[in-house]
N, C-alpha and C positions, 0 to 999 in steps of 0.2 A: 454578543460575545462569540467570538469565532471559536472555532473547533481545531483542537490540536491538531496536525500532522501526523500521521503512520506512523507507528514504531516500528523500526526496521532492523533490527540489533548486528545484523551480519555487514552495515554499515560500517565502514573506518574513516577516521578524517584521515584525509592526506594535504596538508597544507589548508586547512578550513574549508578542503568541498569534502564532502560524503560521497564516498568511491565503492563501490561493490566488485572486489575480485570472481569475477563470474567463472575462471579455471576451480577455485577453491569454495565455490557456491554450492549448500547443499540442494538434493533434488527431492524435494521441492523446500523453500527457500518459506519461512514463516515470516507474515509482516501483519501485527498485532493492532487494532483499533481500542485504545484505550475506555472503561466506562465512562460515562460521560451525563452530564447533568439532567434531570427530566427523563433518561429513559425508563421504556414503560414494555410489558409487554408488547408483542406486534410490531416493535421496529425491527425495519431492516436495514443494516449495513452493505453498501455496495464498494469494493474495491476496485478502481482502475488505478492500472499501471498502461503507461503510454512510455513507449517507444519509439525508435526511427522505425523501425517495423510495422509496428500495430500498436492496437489498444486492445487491452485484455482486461477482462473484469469480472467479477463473480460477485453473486448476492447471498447473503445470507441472514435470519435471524439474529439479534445482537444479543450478545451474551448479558445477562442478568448480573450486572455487579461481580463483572471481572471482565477480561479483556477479548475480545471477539476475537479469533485467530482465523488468519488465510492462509493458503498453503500455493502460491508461487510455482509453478513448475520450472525446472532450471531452462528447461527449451526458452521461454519466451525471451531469458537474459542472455541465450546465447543466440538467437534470431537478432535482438534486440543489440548486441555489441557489431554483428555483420551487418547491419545497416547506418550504426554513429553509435556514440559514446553518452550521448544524453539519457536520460531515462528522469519520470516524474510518477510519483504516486499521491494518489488523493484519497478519498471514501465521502460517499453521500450518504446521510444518514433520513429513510424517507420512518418520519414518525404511522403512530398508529393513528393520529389525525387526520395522514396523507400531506401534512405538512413537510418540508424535505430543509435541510442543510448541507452545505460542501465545506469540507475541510483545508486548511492550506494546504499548500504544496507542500512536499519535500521531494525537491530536485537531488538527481546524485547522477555521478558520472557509472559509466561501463570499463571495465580494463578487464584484459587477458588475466 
């Protein structure tokens, strides 16, 4: 079974893509990894956001039966809109087994 997608709430459809107005983007920008089946203590969540820019990503601890929160700094989506418009988030989730899974995608564009 694959692993949801990022919640990204500051998300809007625009015509059925998910657009991030980076003018109107808080600093820093929260994008939630939901609980998820079999976590145990000892897992770590890893967030990447990929960019025309770069790839940014940060680890952490998974929250215990509620939703693991990242905190986005607005620079990476405004580095990330002066290089193209694409942006994609994931999370790797490496158990306390050392066993790991990747999350789908969720693709979203960049706009002023």
């Amino acid at each position: 079974m694959s692993l949801h997608p990022p919640l990204f709430p500051a998300l809007v459809d625009e015509n059925g893509i998910w657009v991030l107005a980076v003018g109107k983007a808080n600093d820093p920008e929260q994008v939630r990894v939901a609980p998820y089946f079999g976590a145990q203590p000892g897992d770590v969540v890893k967030l990447i956001l990929q960019t025309a820019a770069r790839e940014w990503s940060h680890q952490q601890p998974a929250a215990q039966n509620a939703d693991t929160v990242f905190d986005i700094p607005k620079a990476e989506f405004i580095d990330g809109l002066a290089a193209g418009t694409a942006a994609d988030l994931q999370y790797t989730i490496t158990r306390s087994s050392g066993n790991s899974e990747t999350s789908l995608d969720l693709k979203f564009g960049l706009r002023a």
